[in-house]
N, C-alpha and C positions, 0 to 999 in steps of 0.2 A: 589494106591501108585506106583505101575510099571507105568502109565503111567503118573504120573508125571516125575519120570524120568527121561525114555526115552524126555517127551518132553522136560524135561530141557536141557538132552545130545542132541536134538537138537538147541535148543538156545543157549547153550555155542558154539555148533559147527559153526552157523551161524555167530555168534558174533568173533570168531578167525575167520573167514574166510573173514570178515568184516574188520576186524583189520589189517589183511594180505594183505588184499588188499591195503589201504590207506597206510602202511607202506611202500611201495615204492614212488617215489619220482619224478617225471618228471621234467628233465632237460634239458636245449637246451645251450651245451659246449662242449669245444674240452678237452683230454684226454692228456698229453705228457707222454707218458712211460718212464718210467728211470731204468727200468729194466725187462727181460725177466722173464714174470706170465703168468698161465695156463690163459687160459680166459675160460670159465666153462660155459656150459650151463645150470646149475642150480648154487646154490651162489655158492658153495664150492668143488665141483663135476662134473663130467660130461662132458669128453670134448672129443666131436668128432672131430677127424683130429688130436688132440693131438697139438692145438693151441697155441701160445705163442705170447708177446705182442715184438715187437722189437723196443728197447733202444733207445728216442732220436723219434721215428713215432708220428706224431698225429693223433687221433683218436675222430670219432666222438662219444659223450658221451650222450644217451639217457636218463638214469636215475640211483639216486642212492639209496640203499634199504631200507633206512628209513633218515628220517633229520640228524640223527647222522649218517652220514654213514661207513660203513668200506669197503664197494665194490661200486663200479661202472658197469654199465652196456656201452658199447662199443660194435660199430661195427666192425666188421673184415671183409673187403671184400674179402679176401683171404679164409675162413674157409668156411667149407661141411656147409650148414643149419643145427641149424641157423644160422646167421651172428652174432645176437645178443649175445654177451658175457657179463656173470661178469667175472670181475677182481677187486683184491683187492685195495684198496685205496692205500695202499702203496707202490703197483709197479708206481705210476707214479704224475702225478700234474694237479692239475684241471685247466683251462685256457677258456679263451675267444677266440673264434677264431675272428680275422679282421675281418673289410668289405670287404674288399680286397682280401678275402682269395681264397683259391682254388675253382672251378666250382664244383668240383663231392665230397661232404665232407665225403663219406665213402670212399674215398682215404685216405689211411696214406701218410702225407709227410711233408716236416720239412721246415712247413712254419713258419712266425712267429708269435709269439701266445703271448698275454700276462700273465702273471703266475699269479696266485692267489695270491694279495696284500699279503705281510712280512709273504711269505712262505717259503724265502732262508737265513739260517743263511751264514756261513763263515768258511773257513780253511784256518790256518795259515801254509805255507808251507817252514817251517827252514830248511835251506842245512847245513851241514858238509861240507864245501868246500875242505878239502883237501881228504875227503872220494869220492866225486864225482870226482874229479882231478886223482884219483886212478882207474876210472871204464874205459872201453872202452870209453863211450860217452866221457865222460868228457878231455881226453889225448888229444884232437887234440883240445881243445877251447882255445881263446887267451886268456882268464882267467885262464888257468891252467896251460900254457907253460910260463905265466910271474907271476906264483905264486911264493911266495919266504918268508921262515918261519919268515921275520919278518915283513909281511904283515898283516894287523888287520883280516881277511879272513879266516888265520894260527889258528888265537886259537879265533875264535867269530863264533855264527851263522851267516849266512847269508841268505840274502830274497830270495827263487826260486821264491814264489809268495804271494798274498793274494786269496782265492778263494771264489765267492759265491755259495754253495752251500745246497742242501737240504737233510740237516743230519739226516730226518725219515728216511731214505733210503741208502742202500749201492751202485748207482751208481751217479757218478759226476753229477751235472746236475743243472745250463746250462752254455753255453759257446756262445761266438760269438754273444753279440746280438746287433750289431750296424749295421741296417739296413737288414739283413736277418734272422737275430736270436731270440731268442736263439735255439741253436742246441744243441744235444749232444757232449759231452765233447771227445767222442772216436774218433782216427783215429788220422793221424799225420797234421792235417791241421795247419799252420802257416800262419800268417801275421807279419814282418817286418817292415813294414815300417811306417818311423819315428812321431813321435808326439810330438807338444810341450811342453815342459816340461819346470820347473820353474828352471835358471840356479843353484841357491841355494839347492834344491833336489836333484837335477844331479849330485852336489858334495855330498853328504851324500846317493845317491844311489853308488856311484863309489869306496865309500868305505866297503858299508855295501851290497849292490847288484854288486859284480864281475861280474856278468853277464851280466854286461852294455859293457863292453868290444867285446861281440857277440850280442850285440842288444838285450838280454832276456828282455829288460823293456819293451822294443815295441810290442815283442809276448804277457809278461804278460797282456799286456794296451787293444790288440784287443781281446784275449780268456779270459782274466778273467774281466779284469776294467771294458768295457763296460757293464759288467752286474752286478758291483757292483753298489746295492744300488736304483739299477733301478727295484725291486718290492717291496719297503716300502711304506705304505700310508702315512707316512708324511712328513712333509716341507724340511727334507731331502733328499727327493728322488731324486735319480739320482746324476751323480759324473762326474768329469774330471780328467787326468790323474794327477794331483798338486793333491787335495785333498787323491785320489787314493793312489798315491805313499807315500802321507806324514804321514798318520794313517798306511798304513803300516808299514813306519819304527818307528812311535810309539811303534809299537808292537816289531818290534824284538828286541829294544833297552833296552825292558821289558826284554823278553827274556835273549839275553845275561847279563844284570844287576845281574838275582836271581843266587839264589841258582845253579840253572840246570846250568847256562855259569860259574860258579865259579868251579864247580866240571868238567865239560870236561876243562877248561883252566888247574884245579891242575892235573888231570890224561892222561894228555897225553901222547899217545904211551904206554897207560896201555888198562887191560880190564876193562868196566865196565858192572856191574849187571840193568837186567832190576828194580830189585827192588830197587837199588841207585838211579837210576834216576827219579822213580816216588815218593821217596821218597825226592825226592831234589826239583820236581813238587809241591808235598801239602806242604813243608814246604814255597815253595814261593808263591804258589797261591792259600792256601787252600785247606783244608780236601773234596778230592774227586775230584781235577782237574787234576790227573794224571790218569782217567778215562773216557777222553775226549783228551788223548794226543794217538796214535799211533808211534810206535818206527821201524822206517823202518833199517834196513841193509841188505849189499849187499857182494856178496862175492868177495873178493881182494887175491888174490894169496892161493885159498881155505880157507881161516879164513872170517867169520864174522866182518866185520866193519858198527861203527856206518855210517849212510850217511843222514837219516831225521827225522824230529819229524813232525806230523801231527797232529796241535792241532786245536780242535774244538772250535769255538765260537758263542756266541749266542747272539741275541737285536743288537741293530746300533750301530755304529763303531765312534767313533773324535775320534782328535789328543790327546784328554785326557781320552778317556776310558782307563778303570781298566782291563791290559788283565785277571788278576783272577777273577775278577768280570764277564768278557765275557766268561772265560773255561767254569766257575762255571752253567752260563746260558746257555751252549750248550746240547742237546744230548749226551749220555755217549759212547763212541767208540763205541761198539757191535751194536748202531743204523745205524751209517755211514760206517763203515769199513768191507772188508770182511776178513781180515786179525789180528792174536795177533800180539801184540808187539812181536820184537825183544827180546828174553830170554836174551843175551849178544851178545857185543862185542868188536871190538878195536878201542880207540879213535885214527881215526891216526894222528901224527902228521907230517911237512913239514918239510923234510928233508936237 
């Protein structure tokens, strides 16, 4: 009897060791980090140098720990032996490196890689224009020096941007990816310069995007447009500044219509409650979409003012998507954001 046993405890044991074995996964792909994770010399554990992956690097990606995976294994040429790292799935995005790509592929660098087909949902990014008109930045734009309270600007959202981005994860990512992209979203890189644009939009960006006054369509067009749309598998894919520009003001035009634009138009130069406005959220875009919204403010003469709403959305985007139907299918804030809402503030109004 003992020695059945034992020999069964060793056949279970061969048998997990078997199993442990085949459980990892051999892959040949690049890595793009989107944000700083231990990389571990065992899955979860273990890190010599006290290694970490940096935001926006590509990395070469060896294997990952089982078919469903939740880590990646990565090279670090920078790290004490071994080189070989896990890191978790969720610091970063699977990708195919080019042909094209770099000679030495245990270099990190931010070539450009293609992202994992409809891995990037989208953020809506709505200004307070007269909250940003109030900040430092904002005081010297030609849009705030010719703002004036019976301006639509005065009491509506307006577009800062549309963004593609991947809301497993709390860092932006990606940006810039027309022709060396996509890179990370961090750092102050702009591009300017002009693109054409549908004369028609131009006027419905000039009233609803003030920021067309300092050229923001052009920055939004090269850091965020060009990589709207350009990781979806289907017939969809890929977009031009028209289409770009036109579902976005779909969207705000949602936006200021509900609930939420009716409550900052009646309270202005009051305060409002985080919980009025997310409650003003699920009444206009259903139970649970004021949990996919982020409520930014900034501080104007020591008090809290409102200045953005950061709403998530999820699946592809026309000029006739349901933005409650797109909150509703986004990731819930705490997956994208590292920040709560705003508890309160003051709607400001233009003086």
């Amino acid at each position: 009897m003992k020695y059945y046993v034992s020999g069964l405890a060793v056949v279970l044991a061969a048998a997990l060791c078997v199993g442990n074995a085949q459980a990892e996964v051999k892959m040949s792909a690049s890595f793009v980090a989107t944000k700083a994770c231990e990389a571990n010399r065992k899955l979860t554990s273990d890190n010599p140098g006290g290694m970490k992956t940096n935001p926006g690097s590509v990395y070469r990606l060896l294997s990952k720990n089982k078919q469903d995976a939740t880590h990646y294994r990565i090279v670090l040429p920078d790290a004490p032996a071994p080189k070989e790292r896990w890191v978790a799935k969720s610091c970063g995005i699977l990708t195919v490196q080019p042909q094209d790509g770099p000679s030495s592929p245990d270099t990190p660098t931010h070539v450009t890689t293609t992202v994992e087909p409809d891995s990037i949902e989208n953020q809506l990014a709505a200004s307070w224009e007269p909250a940003f008109c109030a900040t430092k930045t904002g005081q010297s734009k030609a849009e705030c020096q010719s703002q004036t309270a019976d301006r639509p600007d005065a009491t509506q959202f307006s577009i800062h941007g549309l963004w593609p981005d991947d809301l497993d994860d709390r860092e932006q990512f990606p940006c810039f990816c027309d022709g060396s992209g996509p890179k990370s979203c961090k750092g102050g890189e702009s591009n300017r310069t002009p693109v054409a644009i549908d004369p028609a939009i131009m006027k419905r960006l000039a009233v609803t995007m003030p920021g067309v006054q300092s050229d923001l369509q052009y920055h939004e067009w090269h850091k965020h447009g060009t990589c709207y749309e350009d990781f979806l598998s289907t017939a969809d894919r890929e977009s031009d500044p028209d289409e770009y520009f036109e579902e976005t003001l779909s969207l705000i035009d949602q936006l200021n219509a509900s609930a939420v634009g009716t409550l900052f138009k009646a309270r202005l130069g009051e305060v409002v409650t985080r919980q009025e406005i997310e409650t003003a959220l699920d009444e206009s875009f259903g139970e649970g979409a004021s949990e996919r919204v982020n409520i930014e403010c900034k501080k104007v003469d020591g008090e809290n003012v409102i200045s953005q709403l950061f709403i998530g959305l999820g699946g592809a985007i026309s000029k006739d998507s349901d933005l409650g139907g797109l909150m509703l299918a986004s990731p819930k804030r705490k997956s994208f954001s590292k920040y709560e809402p705003c508890n309160k503030g003051r709607i400001l109004a233009v003086e």
